[in-house]
Every structure is written in C-alpha cells, then in structure tokens.
C-alpha positions in Angstrom: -56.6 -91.8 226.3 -58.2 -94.6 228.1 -61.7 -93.9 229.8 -61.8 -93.6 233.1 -64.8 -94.9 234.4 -64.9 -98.4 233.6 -61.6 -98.9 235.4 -62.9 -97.3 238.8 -63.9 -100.1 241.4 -64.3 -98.0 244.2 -66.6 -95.0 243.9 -64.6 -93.2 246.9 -62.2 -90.6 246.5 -59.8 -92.9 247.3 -60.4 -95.6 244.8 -61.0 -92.7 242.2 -57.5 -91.3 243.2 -55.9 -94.4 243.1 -57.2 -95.5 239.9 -56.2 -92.3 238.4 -52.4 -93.0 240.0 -52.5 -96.5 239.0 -53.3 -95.2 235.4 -50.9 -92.9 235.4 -47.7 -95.0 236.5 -49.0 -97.7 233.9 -49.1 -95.4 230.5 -52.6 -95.4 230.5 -52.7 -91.9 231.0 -49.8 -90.1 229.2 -48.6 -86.7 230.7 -50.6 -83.8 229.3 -53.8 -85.9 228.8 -56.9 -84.2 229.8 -59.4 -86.0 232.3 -62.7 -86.3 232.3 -64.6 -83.0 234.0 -65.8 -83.7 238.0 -69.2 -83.6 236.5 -68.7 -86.1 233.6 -66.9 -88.7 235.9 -69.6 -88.2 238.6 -72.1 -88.9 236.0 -70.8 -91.8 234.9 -70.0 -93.3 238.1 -73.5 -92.3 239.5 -71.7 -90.4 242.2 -71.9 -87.1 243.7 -69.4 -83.9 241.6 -67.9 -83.6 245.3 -66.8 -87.4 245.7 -64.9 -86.8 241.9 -63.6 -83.4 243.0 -62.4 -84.7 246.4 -60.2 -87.6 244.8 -58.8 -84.6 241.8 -57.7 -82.3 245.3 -55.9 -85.9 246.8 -54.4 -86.0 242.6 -53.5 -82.7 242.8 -51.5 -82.4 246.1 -49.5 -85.2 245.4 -48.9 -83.7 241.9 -50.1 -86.5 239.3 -52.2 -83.8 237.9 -52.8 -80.2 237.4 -56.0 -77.8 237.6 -56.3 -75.7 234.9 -59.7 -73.7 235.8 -62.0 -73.7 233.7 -59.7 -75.7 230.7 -60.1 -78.6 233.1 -57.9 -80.8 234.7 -54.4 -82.5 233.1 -51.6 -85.1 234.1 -48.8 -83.2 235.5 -46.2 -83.2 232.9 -42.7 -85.0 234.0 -39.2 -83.7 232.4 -37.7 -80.6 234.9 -35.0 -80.3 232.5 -34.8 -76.5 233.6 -33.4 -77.7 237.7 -29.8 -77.4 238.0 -28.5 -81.2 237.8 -27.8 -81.1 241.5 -31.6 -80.7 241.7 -33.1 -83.4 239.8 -32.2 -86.3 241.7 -33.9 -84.1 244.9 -36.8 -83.7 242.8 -37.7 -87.2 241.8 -39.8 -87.6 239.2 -43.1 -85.6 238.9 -42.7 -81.8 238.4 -44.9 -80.9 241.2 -42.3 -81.8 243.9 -41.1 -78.7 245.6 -38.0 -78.1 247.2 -37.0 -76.1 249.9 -34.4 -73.7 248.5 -34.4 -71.0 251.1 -31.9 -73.1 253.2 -28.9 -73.2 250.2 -27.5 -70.6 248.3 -27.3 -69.9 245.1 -25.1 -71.4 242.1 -22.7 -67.9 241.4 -23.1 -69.0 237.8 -26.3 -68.0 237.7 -26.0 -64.5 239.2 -25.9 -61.6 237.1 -22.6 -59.8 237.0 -22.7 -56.8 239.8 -20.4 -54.4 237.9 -23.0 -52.5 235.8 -25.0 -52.0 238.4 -22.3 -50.3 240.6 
C-alpha cells in the first residue's frame, strides 16, 4: 500500500476524499487495503481527526471504503458474484451500490419449494 499522506494536496475533506478515490481507481489502493486511522492521517497532515473523518463519511457513502469499528477502515471490495446476472450490470461496479428490489419480484428459481410446508 502506498502512503497516503504525501499524495494529499488539499487538506479538506474533499481533497482527502478525492485523493483517496483517485488512489483507488488508479491501483494504488487495492480492494481490502487498510487506511491509515483518522488520527494517524490527521497527524500527518497536521489537521484536525474531524477534517480526516469527514472525507472517510464522503468515502463511505459513495462506497469506495468500508468502516469496520474499531478494526479500522478498508477499500470496499469489488466482485458481487453472489447478484443474479440480471443484477450486475444494475450494480455497476463497487459492492456498495444498492438496489431497489422492493419494486420486482423474485426469480421462482430461487424460492423454496411450497409442498412441504403445506
């Protein structure tokens, strides 16, 4: 894993965010790398823990990364090979997209067989 720090030119949650991003789409940052803690980034930026964790929340709801608590924070992870084909190309590529599935209905294949329970 790269560091992060010496990559950041803004010290904003945006410039943080986007370098994050930008490291992400280039390799830099490989799905299931860890990042550096709010507090370590924020240290080494000379910034203040809330600026860090304000650009991880923009990470997070776009889903390049994921909180883990106290384990600390992670690129999202990209394959869904577990979505129905239909679904993937809805999807797109990061596992955090969500999809509205409460306005289809569901593949029969997938339904458990009714008999036993009657």
């Amino acid at each position: 894993m790269k560091p992060v720090a010496p990559e950041v030119e803004e010290p904003t949650p945006q410039g943080i965010a986007t370098t994050i991003a930008r490291m992400i789409s280039s390799g830099d940052l490989a799905p299931g790398d860890r990042l550096p803690t709010v507090r370590e980034l924020a240290a080494d930026l000379r910034i203040s823990p809330a600026t860090v964790s304000h650009a991880w929340q923009a990470l997070s709801e776009v889903g390049l990364i994921v909180s883990r608590g106290r384990s600390g924070s992670f690129v999202r992870a990209t394959p869904r090979r577990w979505l129905p084909p239909r679904f993937r190309g809805l999807a797109g590529q990061l596992e955090a997209t969500k999809l509205d599935l409460s306005t289809g209905t569901p593949d029969p294949v997938l339904l458990p067989a009714l008999g036993p329970a009657l």
